[in-house]
N, C-alpha and C positions, 0 to 999 in steps of 0.2 A: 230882143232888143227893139225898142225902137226907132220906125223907121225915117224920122226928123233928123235931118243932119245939124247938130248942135255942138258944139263943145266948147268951152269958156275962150270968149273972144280975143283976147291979150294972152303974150309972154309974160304977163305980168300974174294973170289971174291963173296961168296954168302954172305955175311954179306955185303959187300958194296952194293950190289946190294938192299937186303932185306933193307938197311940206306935209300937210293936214290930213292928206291920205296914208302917209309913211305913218305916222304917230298914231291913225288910226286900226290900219292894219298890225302893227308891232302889237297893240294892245290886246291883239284878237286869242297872241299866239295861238296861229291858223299853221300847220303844214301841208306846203302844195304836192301833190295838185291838189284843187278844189275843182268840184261840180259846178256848170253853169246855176245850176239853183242855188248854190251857196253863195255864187257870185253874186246873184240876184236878192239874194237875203243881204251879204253885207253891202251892196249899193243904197236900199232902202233902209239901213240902218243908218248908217252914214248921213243918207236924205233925208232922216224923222228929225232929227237934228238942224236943220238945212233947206227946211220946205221949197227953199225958191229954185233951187239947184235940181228939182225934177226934171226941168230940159234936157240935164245933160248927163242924163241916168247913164246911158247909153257906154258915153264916155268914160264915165265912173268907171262902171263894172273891167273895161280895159284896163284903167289905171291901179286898178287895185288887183289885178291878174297881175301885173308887171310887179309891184309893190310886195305880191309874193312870191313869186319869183327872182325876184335880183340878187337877195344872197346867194342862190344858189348858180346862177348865172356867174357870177362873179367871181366863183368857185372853181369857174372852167375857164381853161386858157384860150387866150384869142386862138391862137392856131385849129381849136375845136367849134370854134363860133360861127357861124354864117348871116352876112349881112344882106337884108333884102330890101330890096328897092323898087317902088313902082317907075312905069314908063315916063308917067304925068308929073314928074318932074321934069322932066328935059321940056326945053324952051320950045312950042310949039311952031311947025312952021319951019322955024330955024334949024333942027334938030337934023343932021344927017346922016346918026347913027341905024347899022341895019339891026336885023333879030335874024338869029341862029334857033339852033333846036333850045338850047340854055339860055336864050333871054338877048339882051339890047347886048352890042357893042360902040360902045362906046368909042367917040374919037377925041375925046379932053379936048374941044373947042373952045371951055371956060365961059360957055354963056348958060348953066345951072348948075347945083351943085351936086351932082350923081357924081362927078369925077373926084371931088374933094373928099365925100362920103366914100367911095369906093376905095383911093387914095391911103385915106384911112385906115380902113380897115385891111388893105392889105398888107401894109407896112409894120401892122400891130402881128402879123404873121395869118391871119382870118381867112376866107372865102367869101366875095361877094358876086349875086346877080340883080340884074336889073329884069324882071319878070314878072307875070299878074297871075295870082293863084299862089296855093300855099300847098296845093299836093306836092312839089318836088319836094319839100321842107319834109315831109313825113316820110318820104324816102329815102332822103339821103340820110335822115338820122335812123331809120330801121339798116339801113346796110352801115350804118357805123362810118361813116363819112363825116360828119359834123356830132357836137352832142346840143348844140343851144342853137335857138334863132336869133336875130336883131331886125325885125320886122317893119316898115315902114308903108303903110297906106291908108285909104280912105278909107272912114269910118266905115261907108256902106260895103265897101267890101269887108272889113273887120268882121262885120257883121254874119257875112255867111263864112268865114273860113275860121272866126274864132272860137266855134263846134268843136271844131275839129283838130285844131290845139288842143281845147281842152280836155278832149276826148281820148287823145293820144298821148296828153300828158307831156307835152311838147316841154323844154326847158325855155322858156321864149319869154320873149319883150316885145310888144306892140305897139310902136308910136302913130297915134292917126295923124292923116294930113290936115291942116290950119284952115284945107277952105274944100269944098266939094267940086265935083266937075271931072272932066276925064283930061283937061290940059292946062299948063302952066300953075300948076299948085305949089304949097309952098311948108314944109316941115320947120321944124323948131332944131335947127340943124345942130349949134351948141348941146342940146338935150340929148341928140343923137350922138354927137361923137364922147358925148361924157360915157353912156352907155358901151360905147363900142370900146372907151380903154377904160372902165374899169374893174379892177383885180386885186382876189383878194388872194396874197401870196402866201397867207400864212395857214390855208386851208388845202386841200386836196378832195377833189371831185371822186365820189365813189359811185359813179354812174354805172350800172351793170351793161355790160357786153353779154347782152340776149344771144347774136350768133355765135358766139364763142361758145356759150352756152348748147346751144342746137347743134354745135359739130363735135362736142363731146359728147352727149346723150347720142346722137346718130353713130358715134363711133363702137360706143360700148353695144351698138347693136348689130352691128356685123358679125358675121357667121364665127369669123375666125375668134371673135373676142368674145361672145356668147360661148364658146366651144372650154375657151382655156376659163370660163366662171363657172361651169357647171362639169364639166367633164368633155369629152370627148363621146358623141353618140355613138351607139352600137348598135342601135335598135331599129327598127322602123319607127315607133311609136315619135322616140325621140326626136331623130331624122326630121320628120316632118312637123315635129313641135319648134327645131330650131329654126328648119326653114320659114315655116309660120312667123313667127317673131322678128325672123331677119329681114323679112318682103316687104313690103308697101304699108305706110301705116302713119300717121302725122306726131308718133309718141308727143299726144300732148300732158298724159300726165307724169312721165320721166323727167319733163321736160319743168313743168309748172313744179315739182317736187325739189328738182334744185336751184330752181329760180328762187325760189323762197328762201332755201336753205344760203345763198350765196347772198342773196337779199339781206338778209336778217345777222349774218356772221360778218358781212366784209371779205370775204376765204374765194380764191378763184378755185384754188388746189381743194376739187372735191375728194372727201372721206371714202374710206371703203364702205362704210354705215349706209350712207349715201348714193353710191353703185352701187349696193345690193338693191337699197331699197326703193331706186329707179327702172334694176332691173325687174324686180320681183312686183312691183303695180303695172309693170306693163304685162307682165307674163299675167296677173290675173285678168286684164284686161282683152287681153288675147285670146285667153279660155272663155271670155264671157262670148265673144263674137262668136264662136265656134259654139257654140253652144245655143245662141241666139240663133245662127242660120239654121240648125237641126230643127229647134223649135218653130221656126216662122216660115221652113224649106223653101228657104233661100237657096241659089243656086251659081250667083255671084259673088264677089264681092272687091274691093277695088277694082273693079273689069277683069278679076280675074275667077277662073271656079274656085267654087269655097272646097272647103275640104269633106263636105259630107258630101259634095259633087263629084268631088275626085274616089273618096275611098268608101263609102257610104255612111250611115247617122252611125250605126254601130262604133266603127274606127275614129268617127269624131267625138262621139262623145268621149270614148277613151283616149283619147289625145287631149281635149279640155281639160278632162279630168288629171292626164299629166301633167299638163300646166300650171293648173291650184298648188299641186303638189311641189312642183319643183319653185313655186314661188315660195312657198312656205318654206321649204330647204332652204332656200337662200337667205330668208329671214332670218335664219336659226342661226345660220352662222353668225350673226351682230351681235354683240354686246349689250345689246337696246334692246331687251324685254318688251317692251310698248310698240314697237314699231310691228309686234305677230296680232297686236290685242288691237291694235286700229285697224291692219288689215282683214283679221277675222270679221269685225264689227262689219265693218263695210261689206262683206262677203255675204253674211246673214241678211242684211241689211237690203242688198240688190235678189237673193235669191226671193225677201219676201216679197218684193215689189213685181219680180216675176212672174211668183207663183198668183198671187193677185191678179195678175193679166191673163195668164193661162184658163185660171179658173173660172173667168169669167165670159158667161156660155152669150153673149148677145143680150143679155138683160138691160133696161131702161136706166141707165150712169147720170148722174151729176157731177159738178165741177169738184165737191169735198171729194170724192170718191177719187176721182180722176188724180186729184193733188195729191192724194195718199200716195198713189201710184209713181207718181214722179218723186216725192219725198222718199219713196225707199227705191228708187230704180235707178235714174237716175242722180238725183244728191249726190249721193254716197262717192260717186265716180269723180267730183270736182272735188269734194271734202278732202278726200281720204288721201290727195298726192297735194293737199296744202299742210294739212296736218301730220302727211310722214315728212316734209321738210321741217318743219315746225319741231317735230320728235327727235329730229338728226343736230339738231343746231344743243339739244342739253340745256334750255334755256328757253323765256321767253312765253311761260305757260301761259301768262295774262292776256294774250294774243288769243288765244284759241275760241271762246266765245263770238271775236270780232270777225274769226276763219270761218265760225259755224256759222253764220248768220249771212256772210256774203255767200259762201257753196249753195247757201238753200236757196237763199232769191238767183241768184245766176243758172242755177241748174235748174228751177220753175222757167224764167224767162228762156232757159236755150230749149228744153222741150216742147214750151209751148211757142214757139220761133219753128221745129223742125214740124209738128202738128202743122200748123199754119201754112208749111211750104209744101206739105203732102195734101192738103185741100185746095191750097194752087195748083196744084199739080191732078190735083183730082181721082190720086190715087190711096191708098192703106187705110180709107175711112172707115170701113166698117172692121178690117181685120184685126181691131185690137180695141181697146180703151181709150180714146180722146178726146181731147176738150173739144174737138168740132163735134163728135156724136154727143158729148154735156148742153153741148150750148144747145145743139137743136134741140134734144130733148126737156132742157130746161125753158126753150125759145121757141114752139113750132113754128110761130107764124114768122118769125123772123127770114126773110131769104138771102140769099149767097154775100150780098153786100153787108148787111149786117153782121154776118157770123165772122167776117173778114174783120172789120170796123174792131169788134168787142176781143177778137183773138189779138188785135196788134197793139188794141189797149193795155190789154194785161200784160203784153208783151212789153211794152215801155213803162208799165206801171214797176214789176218785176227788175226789169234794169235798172230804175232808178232804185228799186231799193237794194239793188246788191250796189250802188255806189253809195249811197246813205249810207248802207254800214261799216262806209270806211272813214267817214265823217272825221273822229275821233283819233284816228292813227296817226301817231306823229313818228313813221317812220318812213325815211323820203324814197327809198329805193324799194319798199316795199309797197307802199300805197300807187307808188308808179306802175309798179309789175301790174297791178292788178287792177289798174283802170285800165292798161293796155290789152289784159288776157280780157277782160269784160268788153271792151271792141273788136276785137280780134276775132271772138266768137258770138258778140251780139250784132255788132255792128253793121 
């Protein structure tokens, strides 16, 4: 954005503007979220039209974020909304309101209008603070406390927090302040409380509940419910394959597997298809690590010994190796024939990417080389638990190109994000295949800052294009998930 503080000087001029933007936007049919570059693509479209109105690029691109967003905002009941407010409204000087850890308390003294706006929205049944920054905003809606923002500040701050809405996929509305400065400013407050009451009643909000989400996939992995899906152990082999699974672990792909599938259905009441096939990509996932530590003798792992540390490579690799197996049982039992044939795929798929690593004695690598290695090692591990939710839903195959195409750029950029953090770090450089040993070898004279530079490029070049390939998706609780899982792990 930039950083000219501009934006059309009259109530007069921003209502035709905010008309002309509506009629623009509707035409686009765009589903949010959209990428800042998108933003930026429909600002200057908007502006080829409109040459003179370059000043207030800035403000466009807000206006037309809110423009796509408001049906869906309106979808959600006040009681789920959260109205925020900067400080620099209150009357400077005058103002004898204190700040707490949550922002300004106010004492409705009636000399600005935070009280009337606050007023407002609490009475529509809402949550409002009076506070600067928009991190709490991202919290309170990740612990399920709010689902929508109603946002109110300066431009120049818009500017550095409106990333990260859109980044997070925030359900939000941004109203900038009428004039710059850090006191006695002044909003378009009609504008504001049009936004805060209105509702659209004849629609219902299908915003997914992520943590609901995380404490049924974390439940199905307790010992005791692991136990009653597979059997009861008797074994040692077992024993230690359950405890394995039951320990320490972030199950992101159980998790990203019915996220999708919940995404894509509407259905909170997950499938038994579903629980298997959350339990059985974790369990191959589990075997791959154990299998990894043998290979690379490792001798930790979450701060804890790995299991070739506790019983040696021997009992690990036959313990992996139960894992494979007992995922594939658990496949068996589904109805859904595809769901063995995606999980095979991927299984081939990461062993070749391995064996490619293995094989490779210290020889002089490039970056084709190197990207093979991530395209079969890596990939396959984001792919395989969007497309076994994708498999569980019976539906929805036209989806699956747009799944391949985001797993491949996400899983490039998170490799070469973890590459990156291990040459920070100054450590596993020569021990394997990486784009830092490519680059140098492709790069000698390059030194340390450079190889940094060209790694964090790709690394942002990559992330953009696993958001690019959701461009297209007009599915609102799916394209949400997965600009969120794309921060979550790139961000």
């Amino acid at each position: 954005m930039n950083k000219e503080y501009t934006i059309p000087q009259t109530l007069e001029e921003r209502t035709a503007f905010r008309k002309a933007l509506k009629a623009f936007v509707q035409a686009q049919h765009l589903c949010p979220p959209v990428s800042l570059k998108q933003l930026e693509g429909l600002a200057d479209a908007f502006i080829n039209e409109r040459p003179a109105y370059e000043v207030v690029r800035p403000w466009l691109m807000v206006e037309i974020h809110n423009q796509l967003w408001l049906p869906i905002v309106a979808r959600i009941p006040h009681e789920r909304r959260l109205l925020m407010l900067p400080k620099c409204l209150s009357k400077y000087g005058a103002c004898q309101a204190e700040f707490d850890a949550y922002g300004l308390l106010c004492h409705r003294c009636g000399r600005c209008h935070i009280p009337t706006l606050q007023d407002k929205a609490e009475q529509l049944g809402g949550l409002s603070i009076v506070a600067e920054g928009f991190t709490q905003v991202i919290e309170l809606i990740e612990n399920n406390v709010v689902d929508a923002v109603i946002g109110v500040s300066c431009l120049d701050s818009l500017e550095k927090a409106f990333p990260l809405l859109v980044r997070h996929a925030v359900p939000g509305l941004a109203i900038a302040l009428n004039d710059s400065g850090c006191r006695d400013t002044h909003v378009d407050v009609a504008y504001v409380e049009e936004l805060l009451t209105m509702l659209d009643e004849e629609a219902t909000p299908a915003l997914l509940d992520h943590e609901a989400i995380r404490e049924q996939v974390n439940r199905w992995f307790t010992r005791t419910e692991l136990e009653q899906l597979v059997s009861t152990a008797t074994d040692p082999t077992l024993n230690v394959c359950l405890d394995w699974m039951s320990g320490e672990g972030k199950r992101w792909r159980p998790y990203l597997l019915c996220a999708v599938w919940q995404a894509l259905t509407g259905k909170t009441e997950m499938t038994d298809d579903v629980h298997r096939a959350a339990v059985a990509v974790e369990c191959f996932h589990k075997a791959s690590l154990i299998h990894d530590d043998v290979e690379d003798r490792d001798n930790t792992r979450y701060g804890q010994p790995t299991i070739n540390a506790l019983y040696g490579d021997a009992f690990a690799i036959n313990a992996g190796d139960a894992l494979l197996g007992l995922g594939y049982r658990i496949l068996a039992q589904s109805n859904n024939a595809e769901l063995l044939r995606l999980i095979a795929d991927a299984h081939i798929r990461l062993c070749k990417g391995q064996g490619e690593e293995l094989v490779w004695a210290g020889a002089a690598i490039d970056m084709p080389f190197v990207m093979n290695i991530f395209l079969n090692k890596t990939v396959p591990a984001f792919e395989v638990s969007l497309l076994l939710g994708l498999s569980c839903t019976g539906n929805f195959a036209h989806l699956r190109p747009m799944l391949v195409s985001y797993s491949e750029a996400l899983g490039i950029a998170y490799q070469l994000k973890d590459d990156l953090e291990d040459f920070l770090q100054d450590s596993k450089l020569a021990s394997h295949p990486s784009a830092v040993l490519a680059l140098r070898n492709e790069h000698p004279l390059w030194d340390d800052d450079a190889v940094r530079s060209e790694l964090q490029r790709l690394i942002d070049h990559y992330h953009q294009q696993a958001i690019d390939a959701l461009n297209d998706l007009d599915m609102l609780e799916l394209k949400r998930l997965l600009y969120q899982v794309t921060e979550k792990i790139l961000g």
